[in-house]
VEXDREN-2710 file (C-alpha; in Angstrom, 1 decimal):
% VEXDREN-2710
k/r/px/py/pz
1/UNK/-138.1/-59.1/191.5
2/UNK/-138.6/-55.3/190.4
3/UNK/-137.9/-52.2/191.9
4/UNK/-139.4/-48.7/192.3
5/UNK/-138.5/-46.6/190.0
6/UNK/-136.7/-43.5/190.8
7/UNK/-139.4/-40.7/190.2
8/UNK/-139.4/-38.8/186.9
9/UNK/-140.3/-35.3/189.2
10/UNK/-140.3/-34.3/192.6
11/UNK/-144.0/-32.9/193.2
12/UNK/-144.8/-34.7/196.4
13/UNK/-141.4/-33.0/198.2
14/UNK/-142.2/-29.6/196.4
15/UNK/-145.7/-29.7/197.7
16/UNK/-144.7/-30.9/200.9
17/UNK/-142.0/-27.9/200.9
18/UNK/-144.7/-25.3/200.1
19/UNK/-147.0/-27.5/203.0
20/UNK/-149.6/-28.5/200.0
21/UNK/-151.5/-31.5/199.9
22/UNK/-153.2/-33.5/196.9
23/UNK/-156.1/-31.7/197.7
24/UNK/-155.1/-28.7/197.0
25/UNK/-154.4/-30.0/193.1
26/UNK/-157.9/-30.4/193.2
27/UNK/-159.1/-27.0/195.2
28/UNK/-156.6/-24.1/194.0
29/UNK/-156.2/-26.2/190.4
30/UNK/-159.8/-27.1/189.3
31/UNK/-157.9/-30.7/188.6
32/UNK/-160.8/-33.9/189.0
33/UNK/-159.9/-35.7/192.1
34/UNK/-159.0/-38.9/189.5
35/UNK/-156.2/-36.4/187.5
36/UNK/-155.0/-35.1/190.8
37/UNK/-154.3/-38.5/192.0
38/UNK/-152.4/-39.4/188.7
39/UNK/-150.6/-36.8/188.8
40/UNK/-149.6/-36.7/192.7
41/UNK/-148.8/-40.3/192.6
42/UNK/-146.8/-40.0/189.7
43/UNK/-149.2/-43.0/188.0
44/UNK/-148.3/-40.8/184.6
45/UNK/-145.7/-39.7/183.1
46/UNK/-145.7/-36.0/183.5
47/UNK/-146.3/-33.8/180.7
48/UNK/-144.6/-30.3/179.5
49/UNK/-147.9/-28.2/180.3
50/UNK/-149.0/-30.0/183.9
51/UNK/-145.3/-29.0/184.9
52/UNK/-145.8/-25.7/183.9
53/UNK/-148.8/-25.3/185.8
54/UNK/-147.9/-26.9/188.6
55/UNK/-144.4/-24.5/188.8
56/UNK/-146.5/-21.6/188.1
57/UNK/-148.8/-22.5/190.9
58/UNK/-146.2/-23.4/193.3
59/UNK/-143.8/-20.1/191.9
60/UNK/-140.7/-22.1/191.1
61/UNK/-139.1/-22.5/187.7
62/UNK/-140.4/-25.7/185.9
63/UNK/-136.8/-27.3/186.0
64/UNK/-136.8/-27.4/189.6
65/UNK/-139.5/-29.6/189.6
66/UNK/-137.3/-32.2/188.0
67/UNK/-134.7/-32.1/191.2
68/UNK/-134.7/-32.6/194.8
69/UNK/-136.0/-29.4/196.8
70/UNK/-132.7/-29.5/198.3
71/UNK/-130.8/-29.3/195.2
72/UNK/-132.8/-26.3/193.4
73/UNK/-132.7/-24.2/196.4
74/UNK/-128.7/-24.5/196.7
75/UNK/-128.7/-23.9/193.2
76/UNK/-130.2/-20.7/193.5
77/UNK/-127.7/-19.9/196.4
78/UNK/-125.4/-20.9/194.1
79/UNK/-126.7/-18.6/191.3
80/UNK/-127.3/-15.5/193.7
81/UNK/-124.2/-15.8/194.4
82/UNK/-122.5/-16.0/191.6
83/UNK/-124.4/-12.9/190.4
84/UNK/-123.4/-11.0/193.5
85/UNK/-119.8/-11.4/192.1
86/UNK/-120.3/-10.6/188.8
87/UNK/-122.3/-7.3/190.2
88/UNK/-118.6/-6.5/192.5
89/UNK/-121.1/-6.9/195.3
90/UNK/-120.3/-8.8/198.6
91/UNK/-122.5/-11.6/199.9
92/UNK/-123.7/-11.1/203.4
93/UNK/-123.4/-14.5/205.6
94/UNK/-126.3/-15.1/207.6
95/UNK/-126.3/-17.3/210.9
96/UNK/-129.8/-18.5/210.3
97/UNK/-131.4/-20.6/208.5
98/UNK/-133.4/-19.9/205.6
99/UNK/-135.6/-22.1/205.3
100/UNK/-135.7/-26.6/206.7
101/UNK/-133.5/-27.9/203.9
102/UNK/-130.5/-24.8/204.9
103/UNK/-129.7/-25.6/208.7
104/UNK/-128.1/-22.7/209.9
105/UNK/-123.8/-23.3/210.1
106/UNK/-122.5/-24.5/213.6
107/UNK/-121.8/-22.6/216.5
108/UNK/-117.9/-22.1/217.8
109/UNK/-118.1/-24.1/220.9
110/UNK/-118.3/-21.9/224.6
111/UNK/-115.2/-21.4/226.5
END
């Protein structure tokens, strides 16, 4: 019996974050539709310079394709944060959510 693999990367939830579809590898990249499909499908192992491109493409930091969307975006909370108080400067709380994967905090129940 064998079992799937954890992925190496996390391109399909990255490109589903920034609403991207294989396709696009293929349109915005200039990547053959075989390549894109390699890639996307994770078929090969990835490689230093397709993550680069890729993270350059998507604007992230090429780490951050190598962790869950959720994860890299509360480590840059984290990071922000931590710079804020290094800076002496206070972080501002907000209600709302900032994008799916940071649900806003709950609500005090109504009287």
């Amino acid at each position: 019996m064998t079992s799937t693999p954890d992925p190496d990367w996390h391109l399909q939830e990255w490109m589903a974050y920034f609403r991207k579809r294989q396709a696009a590898l293929v349109n915005e990249l200039g990547w053959n539709k075989s390549r894109a499909n390699m890639v996307f499908h994770g078929k090969q192992p990835y490689q230093r310079a397709v993550v680069n491109e890729i993270s350059s493409w998507l604007g992230i930091e090429p780490f951050e394709l190598l962790m869950p969307v959720a994860e890299a975006l509360a480590l840059r909370q984290l990071r922000s944060a931590a710079q804020a108080i290094a800076a002496g400067q206070p972080m501002a709380m907000s209600a709302e959510p900032r994008n799916a994967f940071d649900p806003a905090p709950p609500r005090a129940p109504r009287r």
